[in-house]
N, C-alpha and C positions, 0 to 999 in steps of 0.2 A: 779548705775543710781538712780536719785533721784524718789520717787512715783510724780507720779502727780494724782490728784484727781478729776473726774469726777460725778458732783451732778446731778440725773436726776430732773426733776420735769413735770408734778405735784407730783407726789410720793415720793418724796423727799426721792431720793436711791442715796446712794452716791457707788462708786466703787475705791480701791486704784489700778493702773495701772503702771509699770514699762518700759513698753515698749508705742513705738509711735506708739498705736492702734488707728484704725479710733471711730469712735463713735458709729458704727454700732456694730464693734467688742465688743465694753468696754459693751455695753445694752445689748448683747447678751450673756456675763459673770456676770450682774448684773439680765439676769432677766428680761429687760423692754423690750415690744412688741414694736419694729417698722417696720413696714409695708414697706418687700423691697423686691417688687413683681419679680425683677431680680437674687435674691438670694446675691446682694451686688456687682452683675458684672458691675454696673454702668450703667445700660443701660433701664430701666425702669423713672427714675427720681420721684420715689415715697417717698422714705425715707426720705422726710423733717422733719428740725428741725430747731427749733430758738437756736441761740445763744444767753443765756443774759448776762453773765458775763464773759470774757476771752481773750485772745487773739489766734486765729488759723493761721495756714500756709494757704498760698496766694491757690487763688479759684483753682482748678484743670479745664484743658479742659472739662472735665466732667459736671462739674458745668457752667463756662458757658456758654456751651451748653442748660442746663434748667434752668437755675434763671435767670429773666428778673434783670435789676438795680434796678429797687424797692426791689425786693425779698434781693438783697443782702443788700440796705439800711436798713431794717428790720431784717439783720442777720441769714436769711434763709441760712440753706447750705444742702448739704446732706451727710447723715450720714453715707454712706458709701467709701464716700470720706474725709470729713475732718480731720484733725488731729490738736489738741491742742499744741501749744508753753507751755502752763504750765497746771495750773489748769483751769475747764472750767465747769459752768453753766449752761446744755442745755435742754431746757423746748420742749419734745415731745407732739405733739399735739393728743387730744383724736381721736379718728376715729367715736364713737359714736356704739351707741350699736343694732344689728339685732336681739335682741329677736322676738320683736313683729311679726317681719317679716320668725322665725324661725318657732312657732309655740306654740300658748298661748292656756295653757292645765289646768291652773289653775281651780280647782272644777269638776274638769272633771271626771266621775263616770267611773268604770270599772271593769270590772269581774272580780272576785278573783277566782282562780282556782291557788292556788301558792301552790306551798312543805314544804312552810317556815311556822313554825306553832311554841306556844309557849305551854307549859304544867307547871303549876302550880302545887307545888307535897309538901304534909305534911309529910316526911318520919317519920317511927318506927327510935325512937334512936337507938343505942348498946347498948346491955347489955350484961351480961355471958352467957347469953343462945342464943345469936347470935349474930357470928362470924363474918357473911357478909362484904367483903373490901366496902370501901366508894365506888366504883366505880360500884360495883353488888350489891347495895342496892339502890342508884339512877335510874340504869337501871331498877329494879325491880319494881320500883316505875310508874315506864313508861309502866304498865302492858303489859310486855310481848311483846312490838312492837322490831322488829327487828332491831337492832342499829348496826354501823358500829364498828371497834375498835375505841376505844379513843384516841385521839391524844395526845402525851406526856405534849403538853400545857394546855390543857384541864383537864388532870388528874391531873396535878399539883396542880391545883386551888381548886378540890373537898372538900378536906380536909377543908380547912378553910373555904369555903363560907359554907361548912354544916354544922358547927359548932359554927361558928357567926353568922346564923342568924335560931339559933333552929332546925333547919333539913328545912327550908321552904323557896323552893327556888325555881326556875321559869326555866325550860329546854330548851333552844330557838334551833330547828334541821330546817334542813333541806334536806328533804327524811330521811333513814337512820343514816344520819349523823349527831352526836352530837356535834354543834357549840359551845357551853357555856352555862356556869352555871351561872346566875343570881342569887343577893340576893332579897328573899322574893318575892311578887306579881307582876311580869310587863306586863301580858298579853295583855293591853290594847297600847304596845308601839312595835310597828312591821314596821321598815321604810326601804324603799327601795329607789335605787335613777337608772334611766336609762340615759345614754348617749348617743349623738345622734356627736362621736369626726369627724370632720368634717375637711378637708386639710383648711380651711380658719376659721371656727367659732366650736366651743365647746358648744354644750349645755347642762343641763340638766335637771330633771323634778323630783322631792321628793314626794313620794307616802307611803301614808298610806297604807302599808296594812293589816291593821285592817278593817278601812273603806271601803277598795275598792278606794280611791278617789287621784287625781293628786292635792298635795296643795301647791304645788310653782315647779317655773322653771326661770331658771339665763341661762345666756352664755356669754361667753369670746371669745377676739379675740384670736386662737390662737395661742402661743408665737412664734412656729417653722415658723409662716410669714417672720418672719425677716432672714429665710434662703432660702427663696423661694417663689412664690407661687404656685408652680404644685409640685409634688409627685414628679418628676426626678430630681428636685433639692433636693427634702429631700432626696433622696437615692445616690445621688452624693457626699453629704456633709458626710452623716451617713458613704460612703467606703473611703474618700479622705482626711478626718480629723481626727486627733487624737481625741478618745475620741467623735466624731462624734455621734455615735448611744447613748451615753448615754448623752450628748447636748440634742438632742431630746426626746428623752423619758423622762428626765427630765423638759423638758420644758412643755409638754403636761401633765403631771401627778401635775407641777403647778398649773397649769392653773385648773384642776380636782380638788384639793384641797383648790382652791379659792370659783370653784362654791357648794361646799358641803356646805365649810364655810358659805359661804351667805344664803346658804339654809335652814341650821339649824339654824342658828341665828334669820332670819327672821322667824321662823316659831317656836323657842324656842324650840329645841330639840336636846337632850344629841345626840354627833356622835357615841355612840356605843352601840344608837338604832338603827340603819344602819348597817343591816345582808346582804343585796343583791345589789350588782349593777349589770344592766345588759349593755353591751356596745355595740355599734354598730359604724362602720366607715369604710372607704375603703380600699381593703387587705391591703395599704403600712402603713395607721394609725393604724389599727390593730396589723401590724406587730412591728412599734416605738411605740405605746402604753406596749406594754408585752417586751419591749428590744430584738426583735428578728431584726437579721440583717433582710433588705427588697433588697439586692444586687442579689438576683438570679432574683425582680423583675425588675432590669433594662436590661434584655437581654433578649432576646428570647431563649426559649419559657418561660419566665415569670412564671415563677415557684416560688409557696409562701411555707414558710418552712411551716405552717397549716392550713388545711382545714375545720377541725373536728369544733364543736363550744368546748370551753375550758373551765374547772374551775380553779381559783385560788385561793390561798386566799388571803386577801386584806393584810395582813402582806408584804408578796411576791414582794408587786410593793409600798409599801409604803403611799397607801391610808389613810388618815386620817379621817377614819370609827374606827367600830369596829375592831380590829386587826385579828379574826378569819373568821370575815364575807367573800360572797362568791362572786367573780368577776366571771360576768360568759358572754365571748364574743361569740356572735354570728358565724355561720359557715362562709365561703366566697366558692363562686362559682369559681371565676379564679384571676390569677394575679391581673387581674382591674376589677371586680367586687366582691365586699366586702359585708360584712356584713351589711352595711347600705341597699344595693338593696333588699336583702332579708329579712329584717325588711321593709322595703317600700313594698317587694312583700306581704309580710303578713297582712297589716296592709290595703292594695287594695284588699286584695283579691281575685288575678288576676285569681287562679286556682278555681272560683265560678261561671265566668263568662260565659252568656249563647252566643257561637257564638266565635268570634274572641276580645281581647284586645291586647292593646300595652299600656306599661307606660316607661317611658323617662323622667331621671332624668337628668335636663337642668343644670348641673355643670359641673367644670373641666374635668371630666374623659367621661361623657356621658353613661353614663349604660342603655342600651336600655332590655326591657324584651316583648317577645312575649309568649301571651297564648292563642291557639289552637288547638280545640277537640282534647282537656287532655294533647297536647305538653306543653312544656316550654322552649325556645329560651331565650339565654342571649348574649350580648355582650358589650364592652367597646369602644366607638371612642374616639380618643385622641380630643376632643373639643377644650382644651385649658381654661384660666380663664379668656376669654375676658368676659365671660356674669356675672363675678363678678367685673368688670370694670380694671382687671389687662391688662396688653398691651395696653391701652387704653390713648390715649395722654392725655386726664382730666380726664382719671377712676377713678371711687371710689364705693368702697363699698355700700348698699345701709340702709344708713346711713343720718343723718340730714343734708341737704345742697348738696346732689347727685338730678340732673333730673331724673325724673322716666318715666314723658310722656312728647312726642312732638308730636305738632300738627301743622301742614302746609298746610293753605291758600294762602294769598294774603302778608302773614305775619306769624313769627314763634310765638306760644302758648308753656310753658314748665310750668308742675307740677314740683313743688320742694318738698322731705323728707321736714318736718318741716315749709315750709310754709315760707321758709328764703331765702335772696341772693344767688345762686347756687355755690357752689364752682366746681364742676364739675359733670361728668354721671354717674349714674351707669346703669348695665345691662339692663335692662329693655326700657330703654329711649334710648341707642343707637340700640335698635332693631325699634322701634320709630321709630328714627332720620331716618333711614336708609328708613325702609318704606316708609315714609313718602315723602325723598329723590328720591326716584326711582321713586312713585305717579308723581309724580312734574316734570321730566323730570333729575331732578339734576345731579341725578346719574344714567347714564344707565345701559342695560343690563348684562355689562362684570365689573361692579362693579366702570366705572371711575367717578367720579366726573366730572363735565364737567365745561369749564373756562366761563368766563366772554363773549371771543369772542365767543364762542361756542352757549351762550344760551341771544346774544346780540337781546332784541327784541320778545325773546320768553317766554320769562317768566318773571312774577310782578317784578317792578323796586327795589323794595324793598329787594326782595328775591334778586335778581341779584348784589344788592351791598353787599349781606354777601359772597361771593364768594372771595378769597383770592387765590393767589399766593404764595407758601413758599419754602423752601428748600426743603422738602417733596415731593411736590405737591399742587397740588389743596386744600383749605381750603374753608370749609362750616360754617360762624360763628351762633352758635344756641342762643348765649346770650352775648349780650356786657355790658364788663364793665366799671370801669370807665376809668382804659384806656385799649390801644391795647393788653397790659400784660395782662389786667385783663381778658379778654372776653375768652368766653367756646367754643371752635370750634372743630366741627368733623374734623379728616384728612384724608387724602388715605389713609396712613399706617391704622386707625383704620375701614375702609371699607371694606382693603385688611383682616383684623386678625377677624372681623365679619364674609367674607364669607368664611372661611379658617374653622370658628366653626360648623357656618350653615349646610353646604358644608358636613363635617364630621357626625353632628347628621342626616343627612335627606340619605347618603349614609348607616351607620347603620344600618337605618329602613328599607331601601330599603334592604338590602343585606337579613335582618329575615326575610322580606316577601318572597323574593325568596325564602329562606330553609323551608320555610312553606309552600312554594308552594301555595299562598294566593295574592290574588290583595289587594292594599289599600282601594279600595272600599269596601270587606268583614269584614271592620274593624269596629266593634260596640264601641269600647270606644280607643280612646286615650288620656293617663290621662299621664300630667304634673307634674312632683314631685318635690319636693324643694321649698325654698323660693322663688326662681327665678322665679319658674313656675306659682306660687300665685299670681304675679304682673305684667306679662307680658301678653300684650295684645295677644290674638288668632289669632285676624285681622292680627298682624302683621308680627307675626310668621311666619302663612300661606302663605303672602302677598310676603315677601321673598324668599320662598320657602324651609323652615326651616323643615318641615317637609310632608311624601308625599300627592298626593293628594286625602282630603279627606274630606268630609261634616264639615263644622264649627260645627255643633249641636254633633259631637259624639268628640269634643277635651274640656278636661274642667281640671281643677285645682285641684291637691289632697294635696298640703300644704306639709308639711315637714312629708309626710308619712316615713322616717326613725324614725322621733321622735316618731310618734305615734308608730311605729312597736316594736320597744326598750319595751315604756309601755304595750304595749298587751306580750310582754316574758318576761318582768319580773313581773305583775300578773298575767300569765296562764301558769304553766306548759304545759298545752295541746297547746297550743300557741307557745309555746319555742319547744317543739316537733314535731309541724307542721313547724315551722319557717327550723327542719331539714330537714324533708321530701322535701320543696320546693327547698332545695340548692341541698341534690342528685338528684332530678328529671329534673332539669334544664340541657340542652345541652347548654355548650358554643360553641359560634361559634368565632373564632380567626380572627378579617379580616387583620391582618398583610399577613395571608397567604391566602385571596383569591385575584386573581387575577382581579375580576369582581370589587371590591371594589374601587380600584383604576381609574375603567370608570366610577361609579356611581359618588365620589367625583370629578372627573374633572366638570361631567355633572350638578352636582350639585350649585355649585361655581357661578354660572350663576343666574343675577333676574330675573326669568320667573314669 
């Protein structure tokens, strides 16, 4: 069979291809992220792509089902359905980048209490009258601090860097352990880098620590999107596909070795002054970050092959650091709460707090943490990725050209990322929408949208003609465009998969307070984690019934405390050491197996 050739752009990656792969398949072997929030089972309509040069096989039912006739005038198709007649051109579109939104740390001051330490050492040459191997005259030279054995790689090197550069040469450890041998003076160049690997965004944050201080931070989308957007697609793929788990961990360790790139380039620094990374992300990213299968976590009882926090070295998993430097990932509490909760729980420091908190990380998996007098409750409600705009008929990440606020009068008001034409919602804005929607009468109590005949007379003329009829359901239009393709509308389905997340985070809460034997009222703090939670309004959260009932004044925003928690353990040792203590002290509580959880989620479902 002849190759056919597949050029992505903007990236201008070309792939050679033998078989009739869809496009989704060929980007997924080349490398390039496309956002295919259904894992490519066609049932999402996210994975668009322009066509510019080629000829493909006629639309699949699939398609059109989502591409209106302009889209396909345009050469839209989706990528997990088309397939090329020959060679083909296909220019994937940016998604646009959630740094800002992740958590901007730059110049950011921070304790240094780190292991990682560099010794600057003039050794005594050899001579007849002493015999010392290179390796116990270095150590010597380290007066007398307790040093682990040497690693075969490390001892190899002695030799020559002590003799090419005069015996003077720079020790770089960590605790006991001797990392490398440096030529001549580098004490002044000690970098660290923390990640914050996240089931949708990869970020990470470049730390001096010499200074103490946070001097760049980058993030990528990351790659394994294009196999999912929830964790049970990556573990479905990782057991059902050849070659599956190393797919991913390859793609994530990409994505890793993009943002270092970036990081040391902008910031002019050799990569292997980069001794520490410290990582953080939820047990299943933890588990495809290290190449550990994550198939025990798709069944119950959800069992992760490790708990402990790890070291490794960056050799190991092919970081492009230093080759001896030290990966070192954080503990996880259970199946679905990972090391990022307990980098958020460290970085809140939930176990300081005087009275009762709660913090509730508003993502896919919903990691809820209770602390009271000196408890620690954890658990995971299956959310879903509606609140990063996945399952969402216009979802989109919250990105330039996503709504972020709606506001409903007598007439719809929408913020847009970027201050541009909307192309669709992200997270934030359909919590909004929704709000705002029930306010109004639109949407009642049991979640329906109500028609045209329903709300004939009751509500602003205005409002009442964005009201649609579709295959669906009931449609609520929040932005028209210039034509009926173009315009942004909420639908039931995206009502129904809103209080299906809601519904799940506010059952959680409710089940920890039960085990803590506490009302929502005794609650002095609950804090919001994520990026999600930085931008979503209170009012509306509450408003919904997203969360239980409790005073607006004690619910407020703590940002992407996983990224911060990441940087608090890998500048403090004592930090990294506490970050253990709060993973064994934490009780997870399982709500697969209580029965109560299941009344609280029905109860909850509902807009009171």
């Amino acid at each position: 069979m002849t190759d056919r050739k597949i050029v992505f752009y903007p990236e201008e990656k070309m792939i050679l291809t033998g078989e009739k792969k869809t496009i989704l398949e060929a980007s997924q072997k080349a490398g390039i992220a496309i956002e295919a929030t259904c894992g490519g089972k066609g049932t999402c309509g996210k994975c668009r792509v322009r066509i510019q040069h080629g000829a493909r096989e006629p639309l699949t039912n699939v398609e059109e089902n989502f591409l209106s006739s302009s889209d396909v005038e345009k050469g839209i198709a989706l990528a997990c359905q088309c397939r090329g007649y020959g060679n083909l051109e296909v220019f994937v579109p940016e998604k646009g980048n959630e740094l800002s939104r992740k958590l901007s740390l730059e110049s950011k001051k921070v304790l240094l209490d780190t292991d990682l330490r560099k010794e600057y050492l003039e050794l005594e040459k050899p001579h007849v009258h002493d015999f010392r191997s290179d390796a116990n005259r270095l150590i010597d030279g380290l007066k007398g601090k307790q040093i682990n054995p040497l690693q075969l790689d490390v001892l190899s090197t002695i030799p020559f860097i002590l003799r090419e550069n005069d015996f003077k040469v720079t020790a770089v450890l960590a605790g006991n352990e001797l990392l490398v041998v440096e030529a001549g003076d580098t004490r002044n160049k000690i970098y660290g880098v923390a990640l914050d690997i996240g089931t949708t965004t990869v970020v990470g944050f470049l730390l001096d620590l010499c200074q103490g201080l946070v001097i760049g931070a980058a993030s990528r989308t990351n790659k394994q999107n294009s196999y999912g957007a929830d964790v049970i697609s990556r573990i479905q793929f990782s057991n059902e596909q050849d070659n599956g788990l190393k797919c991913l961990q390859e793609d994530v360790l990409s994505v890793i070795n993009e943002i270092i790139n970036e990081l040391t380039q902008q910031n002019g620094i050799d990569i292997g002054s980069i001794y520490q990374v410290l990582v953080v992300g939820n047990t299943v990213m933890s588990h495809l970050f290290l190449g550990l299968s994550p198939a025990a976590l798709g069944k119950s009882p959800f069992i992760p092959a490790f708990s402990s926090m790890t070291v490794i070295p960056a050799y190991a998993l092919g970081l492009e650091i230093n080759h001896r430097a030290q990966v070192i990932v954080l503990p996880n509490i259970a199946g679905y709460v990972g090391s990022d909760t307990v980098a958020a729980l460290l970085a809140v420091k939930i176990d300081k707090y005087t009275g009762s908190a709660m913090m509730i990380d508003l993502g896919t998996n919903g990691e809820i943490a209770l602390a009271c007098d000196g408890r620690l409750y954890t658990c995971s409600t299956a959310a879903g990725p509606a609140f990063e705009g996945a399952h969402i008929y216009h979802g989109m990440r919250a990105v330039k050209g996503a709504i972020e606020k709606v506001r409903i009068d007598k007439t719809v008001t929408v913020d847009v990322i970027g201050n541009v034409a909307p192309c669709g919602i992200c997270g934030s804005g359909l919590i909004d929408a929704v709000s705002e929607l029930v306010k109004a009468g639109i949407i009642n109590n049991n979640g329906r949208i109500m028609s045209q005949k329903d709300l004939d007379g009751k509500i602003p003329e205005e409002l009442w003609h964005r009201l649609r009829h579709s295959s669906s359901g009931q449609d609520f239009v929040l932005y028209y465009g210039t034509t009926d393709a173009d315009d942004i509308v909420l639908t039931q389905r995206d009502v129904r998969e809103l209080q299906m997340a809601k519904a799940s985070v506010r059952a959680g809460a409710e089940i920890l307070l039960k085990e803590a034997d506490i009302k929502a009222r005794d609650l002095n703090a609950v804090m919001l984690a994520g990026a999600f939670g930085s931008f979503v309004r209170k009012e509306s959260i509450l408003s919904i019934g997203m969360l239980p009932r409790v005073d607006e004044r004690v619910v407020y925003s703590v940002g992407n405390a996983a990224g911060e928690g990441a940087i608090l353990a890998l500048s403090s040792e004592n930090e990294r050491n506490h970050a253990q203590y709060l993973a064994r002290k934490a009780t997870h509580v399982e709500l697969s197996l209580r029965a109560d959880f299941n009344r609280s989620f029905r109860d909850a479902c509902a807009f009171m």
